[in-house]
N, CA, C and O atoms as a printed pandas DataFrame, in Angstrom:
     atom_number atom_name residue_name chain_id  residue_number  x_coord  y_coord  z_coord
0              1         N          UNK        A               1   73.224 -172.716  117.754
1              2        CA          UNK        A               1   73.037 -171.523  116.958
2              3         C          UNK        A               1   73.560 -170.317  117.724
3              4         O          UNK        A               1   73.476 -170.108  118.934
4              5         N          UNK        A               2   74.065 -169.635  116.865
5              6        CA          UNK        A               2   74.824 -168.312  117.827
6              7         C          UNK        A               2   74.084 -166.825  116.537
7              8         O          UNK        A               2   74.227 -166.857  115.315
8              9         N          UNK        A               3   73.374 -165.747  117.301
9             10        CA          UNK        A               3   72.855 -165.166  116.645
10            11         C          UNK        A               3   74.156 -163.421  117.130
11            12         O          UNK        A               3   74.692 -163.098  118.190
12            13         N          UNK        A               4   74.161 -162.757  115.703
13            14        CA          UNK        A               4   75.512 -161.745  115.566
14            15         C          UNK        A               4   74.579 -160.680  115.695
15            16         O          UNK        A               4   73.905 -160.269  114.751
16            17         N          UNK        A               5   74.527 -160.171  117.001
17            18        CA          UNK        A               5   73.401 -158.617  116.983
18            19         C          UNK        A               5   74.193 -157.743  117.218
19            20         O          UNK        A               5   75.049 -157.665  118.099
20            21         N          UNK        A               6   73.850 -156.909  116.239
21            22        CA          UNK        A               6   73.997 -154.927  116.255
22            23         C          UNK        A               6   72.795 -154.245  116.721
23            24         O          UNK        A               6   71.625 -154.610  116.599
24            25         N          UNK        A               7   73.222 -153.299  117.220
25            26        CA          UNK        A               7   72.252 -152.174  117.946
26            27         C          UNK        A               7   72.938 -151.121  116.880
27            28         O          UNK        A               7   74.144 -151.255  116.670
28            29         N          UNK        A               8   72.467 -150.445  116.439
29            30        CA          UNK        A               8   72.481 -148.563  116.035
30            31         C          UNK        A               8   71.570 -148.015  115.632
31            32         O          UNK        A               8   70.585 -148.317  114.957
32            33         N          UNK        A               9   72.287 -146.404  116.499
33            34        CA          UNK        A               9   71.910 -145.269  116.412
34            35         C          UNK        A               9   72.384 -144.657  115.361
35            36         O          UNK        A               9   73.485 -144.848  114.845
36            37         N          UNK        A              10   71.354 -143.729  114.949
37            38        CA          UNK        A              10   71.225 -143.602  113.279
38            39         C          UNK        A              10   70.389 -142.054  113.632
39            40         O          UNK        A              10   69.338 -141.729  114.184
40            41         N          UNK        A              11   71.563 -141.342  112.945
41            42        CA          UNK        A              11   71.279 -139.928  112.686
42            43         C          UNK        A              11   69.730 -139.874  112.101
43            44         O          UNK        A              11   69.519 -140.536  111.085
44            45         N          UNK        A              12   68.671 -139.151  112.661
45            46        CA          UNK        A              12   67.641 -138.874  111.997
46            47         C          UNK        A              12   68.034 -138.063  110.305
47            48         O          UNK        A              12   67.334 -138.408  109.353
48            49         N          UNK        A              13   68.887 -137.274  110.134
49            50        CA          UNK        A              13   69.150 -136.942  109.069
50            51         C          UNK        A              13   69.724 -137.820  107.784
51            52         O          UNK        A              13   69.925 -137.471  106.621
52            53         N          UNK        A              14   69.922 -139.196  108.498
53            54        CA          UNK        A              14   70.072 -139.621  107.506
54            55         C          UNK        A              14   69.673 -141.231  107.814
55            56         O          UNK        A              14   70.402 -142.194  107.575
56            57         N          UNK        A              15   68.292 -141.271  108.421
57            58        CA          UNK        A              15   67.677 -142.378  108.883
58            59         C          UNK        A              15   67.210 -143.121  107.704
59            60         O          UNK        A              15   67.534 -144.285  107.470
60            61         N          UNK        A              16   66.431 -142.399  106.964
61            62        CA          UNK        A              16   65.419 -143.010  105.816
62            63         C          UNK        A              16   66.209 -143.803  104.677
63            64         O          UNK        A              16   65.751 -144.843  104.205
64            65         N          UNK        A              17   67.586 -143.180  104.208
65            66        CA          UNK        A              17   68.560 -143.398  103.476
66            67         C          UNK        A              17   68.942 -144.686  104.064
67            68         O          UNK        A              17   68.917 -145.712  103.384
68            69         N          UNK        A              18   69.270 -144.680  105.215
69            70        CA          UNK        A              18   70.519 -145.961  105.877
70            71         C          UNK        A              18   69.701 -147.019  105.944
71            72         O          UNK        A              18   70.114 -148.166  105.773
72            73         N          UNK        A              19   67.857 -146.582  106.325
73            74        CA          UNK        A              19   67.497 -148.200  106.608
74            75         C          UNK        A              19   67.093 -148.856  104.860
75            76         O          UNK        A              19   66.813 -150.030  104.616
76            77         N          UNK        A              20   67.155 -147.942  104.037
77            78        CA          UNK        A              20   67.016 -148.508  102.390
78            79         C          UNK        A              20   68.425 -149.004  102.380
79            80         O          UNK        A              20   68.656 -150.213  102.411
80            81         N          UNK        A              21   69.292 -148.186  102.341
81            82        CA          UNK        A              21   70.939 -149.013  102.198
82            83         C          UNK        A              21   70.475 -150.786  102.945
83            84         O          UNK        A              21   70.106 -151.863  102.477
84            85         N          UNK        A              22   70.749 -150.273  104.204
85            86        CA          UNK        A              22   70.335 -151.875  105.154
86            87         C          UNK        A              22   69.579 -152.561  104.145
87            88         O          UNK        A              22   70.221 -153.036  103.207
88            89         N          UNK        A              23   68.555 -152.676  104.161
89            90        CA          UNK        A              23   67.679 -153.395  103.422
90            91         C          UNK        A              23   68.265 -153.846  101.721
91            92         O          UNK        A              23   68.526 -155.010  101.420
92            93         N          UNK        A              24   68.359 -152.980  101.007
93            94        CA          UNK        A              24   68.991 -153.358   99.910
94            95         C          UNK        A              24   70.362 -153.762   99.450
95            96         O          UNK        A              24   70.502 -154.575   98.536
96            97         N          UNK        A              25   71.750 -153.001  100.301
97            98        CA          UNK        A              25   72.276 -153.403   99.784
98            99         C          UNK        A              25   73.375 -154.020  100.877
99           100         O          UNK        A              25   74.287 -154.789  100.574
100          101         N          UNK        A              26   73.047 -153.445  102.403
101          102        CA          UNK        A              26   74.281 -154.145  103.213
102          103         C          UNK        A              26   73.868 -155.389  104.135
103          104         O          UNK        A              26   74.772 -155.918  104.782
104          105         N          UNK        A              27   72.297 -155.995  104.262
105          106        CA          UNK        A              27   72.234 -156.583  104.788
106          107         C          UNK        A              27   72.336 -157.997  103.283
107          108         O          UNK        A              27   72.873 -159.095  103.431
108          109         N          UNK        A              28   71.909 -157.683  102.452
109          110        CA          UNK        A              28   71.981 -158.706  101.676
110          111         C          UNK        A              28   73.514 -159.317  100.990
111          112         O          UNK        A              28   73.685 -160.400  100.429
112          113         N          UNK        A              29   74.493 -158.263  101.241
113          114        CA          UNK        A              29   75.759 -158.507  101.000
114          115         C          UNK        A              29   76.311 -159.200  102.414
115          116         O          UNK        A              29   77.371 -159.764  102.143
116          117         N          UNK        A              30   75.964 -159.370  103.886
117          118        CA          UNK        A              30   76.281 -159.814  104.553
118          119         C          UNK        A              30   75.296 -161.461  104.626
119          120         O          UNK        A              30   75.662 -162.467  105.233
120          121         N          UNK        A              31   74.009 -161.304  103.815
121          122        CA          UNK        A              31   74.486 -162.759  103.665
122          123         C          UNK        A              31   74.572 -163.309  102.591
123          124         O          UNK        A              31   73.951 -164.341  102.333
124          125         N          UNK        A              32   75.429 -162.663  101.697
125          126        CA          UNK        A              32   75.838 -163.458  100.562
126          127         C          UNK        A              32   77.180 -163.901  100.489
127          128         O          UNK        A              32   77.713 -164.361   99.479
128          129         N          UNK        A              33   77.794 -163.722  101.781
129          130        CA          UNK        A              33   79.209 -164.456  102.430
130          131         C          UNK        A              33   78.551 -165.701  102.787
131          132         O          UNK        A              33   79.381 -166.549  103.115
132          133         N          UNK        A              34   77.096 -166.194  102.847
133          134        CA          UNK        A              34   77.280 -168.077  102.911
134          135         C          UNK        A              34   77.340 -168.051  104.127
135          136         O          UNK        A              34   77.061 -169.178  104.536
136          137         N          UNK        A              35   77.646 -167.089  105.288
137          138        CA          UNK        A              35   78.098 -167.695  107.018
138          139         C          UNK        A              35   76.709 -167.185  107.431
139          140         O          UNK        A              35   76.915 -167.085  108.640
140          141         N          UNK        A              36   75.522 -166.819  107.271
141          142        CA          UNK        A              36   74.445 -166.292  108.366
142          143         C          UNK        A              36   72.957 -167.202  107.614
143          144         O          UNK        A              36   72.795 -167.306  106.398
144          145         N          UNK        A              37   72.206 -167.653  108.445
145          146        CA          UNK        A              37   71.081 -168.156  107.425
146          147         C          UNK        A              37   69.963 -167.366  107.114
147          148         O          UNK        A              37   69.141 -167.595  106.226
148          149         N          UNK        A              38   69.990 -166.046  108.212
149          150        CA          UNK        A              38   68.603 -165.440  108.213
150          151         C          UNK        A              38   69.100 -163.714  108.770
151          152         O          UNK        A              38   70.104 -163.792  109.478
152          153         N          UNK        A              39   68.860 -163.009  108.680
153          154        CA          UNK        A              39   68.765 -161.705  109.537
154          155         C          UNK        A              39   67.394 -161.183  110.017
155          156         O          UNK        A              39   66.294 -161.199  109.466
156          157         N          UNK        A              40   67.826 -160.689  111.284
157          158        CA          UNK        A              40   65.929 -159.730  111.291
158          159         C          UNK        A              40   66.533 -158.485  111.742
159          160         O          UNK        A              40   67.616 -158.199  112.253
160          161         N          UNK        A              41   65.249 -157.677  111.310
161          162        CA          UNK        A              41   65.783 -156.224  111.919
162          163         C          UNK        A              41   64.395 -156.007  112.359
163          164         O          UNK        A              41   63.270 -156.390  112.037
164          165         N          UNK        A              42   65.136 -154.955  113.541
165          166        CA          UNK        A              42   63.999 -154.496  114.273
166          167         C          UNK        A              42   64.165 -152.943  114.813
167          168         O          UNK        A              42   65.339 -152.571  114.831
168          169         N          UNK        A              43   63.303 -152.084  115.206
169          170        CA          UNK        A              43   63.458 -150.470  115.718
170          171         C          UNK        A              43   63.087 -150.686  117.295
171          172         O          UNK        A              43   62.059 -151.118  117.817
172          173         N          UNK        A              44   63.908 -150.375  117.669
173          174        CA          UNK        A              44   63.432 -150.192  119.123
174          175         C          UNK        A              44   62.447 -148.596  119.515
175          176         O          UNK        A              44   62.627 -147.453  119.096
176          177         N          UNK        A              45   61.582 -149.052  120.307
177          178        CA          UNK        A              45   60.773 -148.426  120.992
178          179         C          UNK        A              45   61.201 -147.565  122.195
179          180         O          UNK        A              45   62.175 -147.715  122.932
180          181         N          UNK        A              46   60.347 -146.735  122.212
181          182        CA          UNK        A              46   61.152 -146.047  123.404
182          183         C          UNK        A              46   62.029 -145.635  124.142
183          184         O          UNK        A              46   62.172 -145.250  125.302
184          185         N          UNK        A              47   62.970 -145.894  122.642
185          186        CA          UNK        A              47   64.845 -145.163  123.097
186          187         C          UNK        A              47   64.894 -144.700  121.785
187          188         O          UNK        A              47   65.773 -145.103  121.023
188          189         N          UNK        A              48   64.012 -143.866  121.423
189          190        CA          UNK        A              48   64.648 -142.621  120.297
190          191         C          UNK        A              48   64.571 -141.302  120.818
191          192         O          UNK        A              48   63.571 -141.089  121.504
192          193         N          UNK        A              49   65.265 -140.483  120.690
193          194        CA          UNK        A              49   64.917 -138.983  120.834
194          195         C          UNK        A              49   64.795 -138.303  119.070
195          196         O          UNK        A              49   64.669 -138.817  117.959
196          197         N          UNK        A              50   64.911 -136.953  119.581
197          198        CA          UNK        A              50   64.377 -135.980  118.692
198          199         C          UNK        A              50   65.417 -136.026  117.499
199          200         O          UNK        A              50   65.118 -135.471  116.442
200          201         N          UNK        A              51   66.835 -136.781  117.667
201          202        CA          UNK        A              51   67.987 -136.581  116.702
202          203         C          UNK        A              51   68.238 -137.907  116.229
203          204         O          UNK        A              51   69.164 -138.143  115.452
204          205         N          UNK        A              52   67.294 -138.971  116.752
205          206        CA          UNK        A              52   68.312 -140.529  116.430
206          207         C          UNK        A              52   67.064 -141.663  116.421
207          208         O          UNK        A              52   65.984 -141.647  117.012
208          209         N          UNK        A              53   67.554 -142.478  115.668
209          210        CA          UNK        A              53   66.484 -143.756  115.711
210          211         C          UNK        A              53   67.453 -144.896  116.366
211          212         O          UNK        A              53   68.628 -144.637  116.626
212          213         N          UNK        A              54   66.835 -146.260  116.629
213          214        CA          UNK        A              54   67.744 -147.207  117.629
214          215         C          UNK        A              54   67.449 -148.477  116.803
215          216         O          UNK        A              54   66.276 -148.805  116.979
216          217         N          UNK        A              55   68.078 -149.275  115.993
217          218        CA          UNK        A              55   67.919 -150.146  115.047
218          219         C          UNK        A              55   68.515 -151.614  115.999
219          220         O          UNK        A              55   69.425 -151.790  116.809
220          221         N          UNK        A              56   67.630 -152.336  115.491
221          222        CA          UNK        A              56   68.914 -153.637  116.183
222          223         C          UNK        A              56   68.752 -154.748  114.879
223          224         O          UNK        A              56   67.690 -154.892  114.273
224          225         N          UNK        A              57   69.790 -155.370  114.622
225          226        CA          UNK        A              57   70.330 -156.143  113.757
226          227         C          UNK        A              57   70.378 -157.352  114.297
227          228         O          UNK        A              57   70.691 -157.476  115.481
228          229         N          UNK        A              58   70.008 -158.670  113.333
229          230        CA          UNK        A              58   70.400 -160.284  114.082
230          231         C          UNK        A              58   70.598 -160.765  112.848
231          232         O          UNK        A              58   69.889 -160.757  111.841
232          233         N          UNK        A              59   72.067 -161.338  113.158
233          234        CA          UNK        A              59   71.999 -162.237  111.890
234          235         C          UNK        A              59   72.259 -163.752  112.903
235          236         O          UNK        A              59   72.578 -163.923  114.080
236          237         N          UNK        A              60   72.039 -164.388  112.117
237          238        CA          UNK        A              60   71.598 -166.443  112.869
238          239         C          UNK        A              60   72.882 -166.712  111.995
239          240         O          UNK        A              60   73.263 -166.219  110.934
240          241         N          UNK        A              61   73.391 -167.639  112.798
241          242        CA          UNK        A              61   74.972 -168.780  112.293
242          243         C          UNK        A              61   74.261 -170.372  112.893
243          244         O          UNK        A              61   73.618 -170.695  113.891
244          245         N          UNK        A              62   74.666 -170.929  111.952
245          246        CA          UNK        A              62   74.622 -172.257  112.801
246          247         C          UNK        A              62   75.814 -172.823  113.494
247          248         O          UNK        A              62   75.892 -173.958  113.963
248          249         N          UNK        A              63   76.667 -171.969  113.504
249          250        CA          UNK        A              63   77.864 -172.547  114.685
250          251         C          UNK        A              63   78.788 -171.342  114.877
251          252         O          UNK        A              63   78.719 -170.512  113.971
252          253         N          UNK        A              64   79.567 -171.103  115.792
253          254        CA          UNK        A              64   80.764 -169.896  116.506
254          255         C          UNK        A              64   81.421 -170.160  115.317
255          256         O          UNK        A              64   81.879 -169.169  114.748
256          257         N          UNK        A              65   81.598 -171.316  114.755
257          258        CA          UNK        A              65   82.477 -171.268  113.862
258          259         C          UNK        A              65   82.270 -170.202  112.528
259          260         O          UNK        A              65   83.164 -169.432  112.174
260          261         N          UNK        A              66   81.317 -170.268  112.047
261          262        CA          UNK        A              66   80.951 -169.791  111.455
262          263         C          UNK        A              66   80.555 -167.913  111.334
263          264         O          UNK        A              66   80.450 -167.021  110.493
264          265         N          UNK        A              67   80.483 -168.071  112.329
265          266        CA          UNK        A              67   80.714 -166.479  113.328
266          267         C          UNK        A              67   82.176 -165.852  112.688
267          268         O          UNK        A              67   82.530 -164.912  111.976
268          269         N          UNK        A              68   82.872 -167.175  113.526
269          270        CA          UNK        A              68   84.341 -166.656  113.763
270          271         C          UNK        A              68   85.148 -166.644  112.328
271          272         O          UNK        A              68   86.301 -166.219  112.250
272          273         N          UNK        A              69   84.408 -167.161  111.192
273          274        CA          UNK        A              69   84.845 -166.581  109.793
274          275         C          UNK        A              69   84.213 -165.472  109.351
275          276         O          UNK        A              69   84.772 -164.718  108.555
276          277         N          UNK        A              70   83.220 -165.287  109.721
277          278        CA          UNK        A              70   82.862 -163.961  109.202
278          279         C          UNK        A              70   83.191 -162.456  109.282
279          280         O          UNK        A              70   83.133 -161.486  108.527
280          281         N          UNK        A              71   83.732 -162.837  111.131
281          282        CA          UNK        A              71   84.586 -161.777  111.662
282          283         C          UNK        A              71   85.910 -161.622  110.849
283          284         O          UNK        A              71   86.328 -160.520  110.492
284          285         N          UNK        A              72   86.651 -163.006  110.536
285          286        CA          UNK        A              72   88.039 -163.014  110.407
286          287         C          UNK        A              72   88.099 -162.221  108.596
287          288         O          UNK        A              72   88.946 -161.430  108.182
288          289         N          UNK        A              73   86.757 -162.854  107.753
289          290        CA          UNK        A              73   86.889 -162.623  106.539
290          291         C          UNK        A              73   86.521 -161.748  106.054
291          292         O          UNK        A              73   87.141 -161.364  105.063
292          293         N          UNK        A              74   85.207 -160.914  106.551
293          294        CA          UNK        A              74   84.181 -160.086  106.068
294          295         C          UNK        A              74   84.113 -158.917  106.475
295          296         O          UNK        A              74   84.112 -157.943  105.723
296          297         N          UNK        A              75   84.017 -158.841  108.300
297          298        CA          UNK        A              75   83.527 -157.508  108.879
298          299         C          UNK        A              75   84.302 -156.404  108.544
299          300         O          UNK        A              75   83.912 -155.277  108.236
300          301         N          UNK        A              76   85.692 -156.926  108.653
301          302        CA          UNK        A              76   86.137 -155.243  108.660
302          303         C          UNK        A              76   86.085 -154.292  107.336
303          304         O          UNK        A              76   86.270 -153.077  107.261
304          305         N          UNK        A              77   85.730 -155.364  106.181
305          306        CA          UNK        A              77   85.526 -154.441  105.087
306          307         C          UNK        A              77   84.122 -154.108  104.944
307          308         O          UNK        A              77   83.855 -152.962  104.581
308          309         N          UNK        A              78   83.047 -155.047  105.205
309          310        CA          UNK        A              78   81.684 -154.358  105.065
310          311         C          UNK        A              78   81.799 -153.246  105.814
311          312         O          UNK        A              78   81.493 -152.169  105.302
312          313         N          UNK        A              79   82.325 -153.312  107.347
313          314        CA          UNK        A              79   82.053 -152.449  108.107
314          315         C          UNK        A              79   82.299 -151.083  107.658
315          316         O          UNK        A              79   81.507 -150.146  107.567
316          317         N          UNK        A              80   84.024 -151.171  107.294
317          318        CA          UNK        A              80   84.204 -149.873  106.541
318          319         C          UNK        A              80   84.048 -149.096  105.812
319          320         O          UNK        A              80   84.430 -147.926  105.790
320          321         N          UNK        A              81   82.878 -150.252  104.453
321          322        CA          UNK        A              81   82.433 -149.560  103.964
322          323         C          UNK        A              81   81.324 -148.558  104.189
323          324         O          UNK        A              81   81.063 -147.543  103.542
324          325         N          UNK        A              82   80.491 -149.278  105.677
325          326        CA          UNK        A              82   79.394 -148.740  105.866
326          327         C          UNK        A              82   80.116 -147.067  106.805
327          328         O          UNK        A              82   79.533 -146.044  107.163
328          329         N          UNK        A              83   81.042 -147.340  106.873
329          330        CA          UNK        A              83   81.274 -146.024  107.672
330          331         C          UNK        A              83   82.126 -145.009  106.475
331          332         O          UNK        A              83   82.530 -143.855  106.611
332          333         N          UNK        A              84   82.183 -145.602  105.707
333          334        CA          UNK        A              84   82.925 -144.435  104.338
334          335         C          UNK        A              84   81.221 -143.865  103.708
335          336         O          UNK        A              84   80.924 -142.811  103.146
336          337         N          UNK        A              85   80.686 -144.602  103.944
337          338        CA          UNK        A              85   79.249 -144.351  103.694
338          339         C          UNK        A              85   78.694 -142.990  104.640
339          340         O          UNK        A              85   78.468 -141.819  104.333
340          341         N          UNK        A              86   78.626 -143.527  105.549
341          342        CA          UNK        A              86   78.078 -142.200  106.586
342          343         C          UNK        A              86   78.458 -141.863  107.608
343          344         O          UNK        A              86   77.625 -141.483  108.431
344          345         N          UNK        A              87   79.841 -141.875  107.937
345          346        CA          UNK        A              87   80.213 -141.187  108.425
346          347         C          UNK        A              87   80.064 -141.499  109.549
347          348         O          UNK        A              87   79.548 -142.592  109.781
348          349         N          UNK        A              88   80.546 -140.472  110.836
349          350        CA          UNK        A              88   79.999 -140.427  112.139
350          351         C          UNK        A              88   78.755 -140.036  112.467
351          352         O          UNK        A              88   78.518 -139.441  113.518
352          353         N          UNK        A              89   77.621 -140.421  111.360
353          354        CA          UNK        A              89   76.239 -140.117  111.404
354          355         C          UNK        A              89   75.599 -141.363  112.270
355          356         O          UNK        A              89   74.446 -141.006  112.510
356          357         N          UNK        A              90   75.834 -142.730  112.878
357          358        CA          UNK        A              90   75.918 -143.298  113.178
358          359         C          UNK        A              90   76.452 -143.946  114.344
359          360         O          UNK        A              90   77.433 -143.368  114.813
360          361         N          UNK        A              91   76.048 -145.071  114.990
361          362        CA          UNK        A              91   77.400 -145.551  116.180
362          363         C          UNK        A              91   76.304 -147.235  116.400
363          364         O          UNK        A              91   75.143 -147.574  116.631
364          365         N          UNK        A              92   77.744 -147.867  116.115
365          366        CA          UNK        A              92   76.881 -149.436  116.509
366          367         C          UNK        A              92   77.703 -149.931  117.463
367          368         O          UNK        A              92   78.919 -149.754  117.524
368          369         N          UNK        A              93   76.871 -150.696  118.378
369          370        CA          UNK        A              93   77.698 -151.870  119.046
370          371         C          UNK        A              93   77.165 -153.408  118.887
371          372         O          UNK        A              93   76.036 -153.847  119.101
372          373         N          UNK        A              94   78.298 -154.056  118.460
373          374        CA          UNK        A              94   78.216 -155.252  118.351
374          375         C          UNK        A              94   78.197 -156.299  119.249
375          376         O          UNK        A              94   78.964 -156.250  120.211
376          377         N          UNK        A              95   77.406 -157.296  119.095
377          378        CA          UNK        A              95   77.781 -158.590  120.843
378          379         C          UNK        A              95   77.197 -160.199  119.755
379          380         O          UNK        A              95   76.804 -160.319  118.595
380          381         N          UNK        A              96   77.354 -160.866  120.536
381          382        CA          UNK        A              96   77.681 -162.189  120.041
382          383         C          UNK        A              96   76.469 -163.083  120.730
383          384         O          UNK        A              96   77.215 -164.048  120.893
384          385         N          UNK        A              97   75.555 -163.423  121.120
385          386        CA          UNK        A              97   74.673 -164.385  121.538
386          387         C          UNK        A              97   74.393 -165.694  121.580
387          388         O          UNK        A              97   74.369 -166.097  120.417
388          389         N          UNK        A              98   74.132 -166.707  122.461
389          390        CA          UNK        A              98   74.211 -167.966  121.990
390          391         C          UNK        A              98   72.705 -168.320  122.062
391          392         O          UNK        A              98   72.091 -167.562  122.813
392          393         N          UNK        A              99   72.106 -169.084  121.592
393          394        CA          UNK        A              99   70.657 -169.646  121.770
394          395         C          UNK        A              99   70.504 -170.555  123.010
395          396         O          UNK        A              99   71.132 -171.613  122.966
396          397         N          UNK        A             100   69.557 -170.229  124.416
397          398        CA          UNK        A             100   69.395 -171.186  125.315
398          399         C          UNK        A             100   68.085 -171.928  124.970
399          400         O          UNK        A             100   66.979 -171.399  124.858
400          401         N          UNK        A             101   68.268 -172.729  124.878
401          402        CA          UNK        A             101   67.540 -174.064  125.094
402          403         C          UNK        A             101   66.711 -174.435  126.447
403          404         O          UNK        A             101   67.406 -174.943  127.326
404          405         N          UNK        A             102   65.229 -174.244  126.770
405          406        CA          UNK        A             102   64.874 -174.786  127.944
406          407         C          UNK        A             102   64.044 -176.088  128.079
407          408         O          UNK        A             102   63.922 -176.847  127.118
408          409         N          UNK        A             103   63.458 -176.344  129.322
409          410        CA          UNK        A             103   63.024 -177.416  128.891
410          411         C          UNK        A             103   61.638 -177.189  129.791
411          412         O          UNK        A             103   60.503 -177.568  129.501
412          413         N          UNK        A             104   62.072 -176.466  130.954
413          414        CA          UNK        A             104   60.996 -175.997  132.303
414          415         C          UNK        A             104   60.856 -174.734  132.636
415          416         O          UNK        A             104   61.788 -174.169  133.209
416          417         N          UNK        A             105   59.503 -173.960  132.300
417          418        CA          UNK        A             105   59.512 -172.858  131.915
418          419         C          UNK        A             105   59.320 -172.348  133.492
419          420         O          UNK        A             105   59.015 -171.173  133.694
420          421         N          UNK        A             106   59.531 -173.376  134.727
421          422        CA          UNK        A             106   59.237 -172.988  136.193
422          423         C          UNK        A             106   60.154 -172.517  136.466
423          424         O          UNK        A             106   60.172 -171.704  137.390
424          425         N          UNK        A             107   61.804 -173.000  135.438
425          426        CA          UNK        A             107   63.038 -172.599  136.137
426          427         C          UNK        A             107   62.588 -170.820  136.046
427          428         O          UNK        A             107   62.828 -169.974  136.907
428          429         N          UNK        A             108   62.244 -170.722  135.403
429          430        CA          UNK        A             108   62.451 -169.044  134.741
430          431         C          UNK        A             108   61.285 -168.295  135.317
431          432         O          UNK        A             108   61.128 -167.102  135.057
């Protein structure tokens, strides 16, 4: 399993708006491309200031492969749309994760 996380920062001015968008209409269009089985979202703690909230995004693949169509087929137009949307009110960074597997929780 390889999980697709975003982090963003999200203009307080237009926080309340973006996490209804998220929720209604851009996280459910990212998985109605068929490549992610689940998303979670979450707010991070203790890295907001007075102008910005800190969002992090996971969507679950069951294989790179599957990743690596979503990138090739999907992102750059959701993405763009989300930025014809709001602008430089925003800033995400994207990273790629793989799931470790343990077996001995002494290694760690």
């Amino acid at each position: 399993m390889v999980v697709y996380n975003i982090s963003v920062k999200v203009d307080n001015a237009i926080g309340q708006d973006w996490l209804i968008w998220q929720q209604k209409e851009h996280i459910p269009e990212n998985l109605a491309t068929g490549l992610f089985r689940d998303c979670r979202m979450f707010r991070l703690l203790g890295h907001d200031d007075e102008d910005s909230s800190t969002y992090v995004i996971q969507y679950s693949a069951n294989s790179r492969q599957q990743y690596d169509e979503y990138i090739l087929m999907h992102a750059e137009s959701l993405q763009q749309k989300e930025f014809k949307k709001w602008g430089n009110l925003f800033i995400a960074f994207r990273s790629l994760m793989q799931k470790v597997n343990y077996t001995d929780r002494k290694q760690y």
